[in-house]
Structures are given as structure tokens and as C-alpha cells.
N, C-alpha and C positions, 0 to 999 in steps of 0.2 A: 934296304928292305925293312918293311913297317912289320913288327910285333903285333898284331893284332889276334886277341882270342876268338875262338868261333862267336862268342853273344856278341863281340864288338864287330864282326862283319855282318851278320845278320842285324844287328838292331835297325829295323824302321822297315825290313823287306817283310814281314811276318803277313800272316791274314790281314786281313781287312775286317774279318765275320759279316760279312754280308754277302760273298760269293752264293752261298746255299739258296738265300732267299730272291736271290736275281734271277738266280739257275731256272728254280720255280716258277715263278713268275712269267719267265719268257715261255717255259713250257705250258704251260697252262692257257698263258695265251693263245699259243700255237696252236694247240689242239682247239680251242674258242673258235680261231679264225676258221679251222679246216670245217668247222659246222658251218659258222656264220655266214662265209664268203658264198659259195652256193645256195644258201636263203634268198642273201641277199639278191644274187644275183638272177634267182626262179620268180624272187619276188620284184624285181626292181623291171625285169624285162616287158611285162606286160603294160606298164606305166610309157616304156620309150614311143616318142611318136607319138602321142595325147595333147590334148589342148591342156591350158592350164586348168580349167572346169575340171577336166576328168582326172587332173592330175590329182588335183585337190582334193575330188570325193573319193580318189584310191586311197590317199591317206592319210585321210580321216578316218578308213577303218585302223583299227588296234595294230592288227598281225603284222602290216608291212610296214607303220611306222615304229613298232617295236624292234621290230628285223634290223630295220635299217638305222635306228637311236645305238643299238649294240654293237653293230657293227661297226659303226662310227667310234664309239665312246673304248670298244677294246684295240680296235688297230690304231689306233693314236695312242693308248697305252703300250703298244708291243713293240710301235715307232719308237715311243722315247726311251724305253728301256733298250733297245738295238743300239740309238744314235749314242745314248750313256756309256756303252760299253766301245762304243767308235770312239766316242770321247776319251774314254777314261786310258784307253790302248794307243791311243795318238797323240794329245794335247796335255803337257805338263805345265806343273806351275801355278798360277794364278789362272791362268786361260782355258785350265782346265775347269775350274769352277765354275768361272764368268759362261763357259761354254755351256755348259751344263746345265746352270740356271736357265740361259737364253731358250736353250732347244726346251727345257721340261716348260719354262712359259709359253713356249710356240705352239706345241704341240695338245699343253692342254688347252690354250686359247683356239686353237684350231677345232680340239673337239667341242667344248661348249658351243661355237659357231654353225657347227653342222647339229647339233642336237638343240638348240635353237632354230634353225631351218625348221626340221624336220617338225619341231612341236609347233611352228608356226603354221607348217600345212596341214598336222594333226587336229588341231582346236579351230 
């Protein structure tokens, strides 16, 4: 049987201090999406079914490519911070990192892509 003091079993399980501001984050987002997602979706419906002309002069007004720029730019951020805590809960080690890195590059790559669309039918 190993002598060990309580600080010697605990050393290294302790906080992290970043729990609080993830916690945030995900909420905040959440509530984002619960506005956002029905925007989106009251604004994106009447675009379905249009040619590209009409798609184009829908947005080109502000409202629906704003709508839809945010919507885009917060669910990609609510994505990686979810898949970070999939990660962080499942994937140890080195792999946990590399994973980490890969999804936050995937994710914000994926948003710039869509908010790039979107300003290319804007302008």
C-alpha cells in the first residue's frame, strides 16, 4: 500500500480555470441560436425554389444576408466548442490536442467558407 498525502493524490486533477468561461460561451451561444435558427429559417424559406437571379437580388438586401452571415459564424462556433468538450471527455494524450486543433481549424474553415458565400451573393 502506497503512502500517499491527499495534495499527492490530487496533484494534476485540479481545475483547469477555464470551465466557467466555456460553460458561457455554450450558453450564450445557445440562446444566439434559439433567436437565430427561426430568422434564419422565416428568412431563408422564401429564397427556396428561385432562380439564381432571384436568389441573388434576395441577398443582396442587408437583412437576410446578415441573418444568415450570423447564423453561420455563431453555429460553427457553438459546433467547436461542443466537439472541444467531445474531445476533451473522450480523447487523451497527444490526440487530444491534435484533435482539437483539427476540429477548431475545420470548423472555423468551414465558417469563413459559408460567410464568404454568403458576402459573395451579398456584393
Amino acid at each position: 500500500m502506497a503512502y500517499l498525502t491527499d495534495r499527492k493524490r490530487a496533484l494534476g486533477l485540479g481545475s483547469a480555470k477555464t470551465g466557467t468561461a466555456h460553460f458561457w460561451s455554450m450558453k450564450v451561444s445557445s440562446v444566439a441560436l434559439l433567436i437565430l435558427i427561426p430568422l434564419f429559417v422565416f428568412t431563408f424559406g422564401p429564397a427556396l425554389g428561385g432562380t439564381y437571379e432571384e436568389i441573388l437580388a434576395y441577398y443582396s438586401r442587408p437583412w437576410p444576408a446578415i441573418v444568415a452571415a450570423l447564423t453561420i459564424v455563431v453555429a460553427f462556433k457553438h459546433f467547436n466548442d461542443g466537439v472541444q468538450t467531445l474531445i476533451e471527455d473522450y480523447v487523451h494524450g497527444t490526440a487530444n490536442k491534435v484533435a482539437i486543433i483539427l476540429m477548431t481549424c475545420l470548423s472555423y474553415g468551414a465558417a469563413a467558407v459559408g460567410v464568404f458565400a454568403i458576402a459573395r451573393l451579398a456584393l
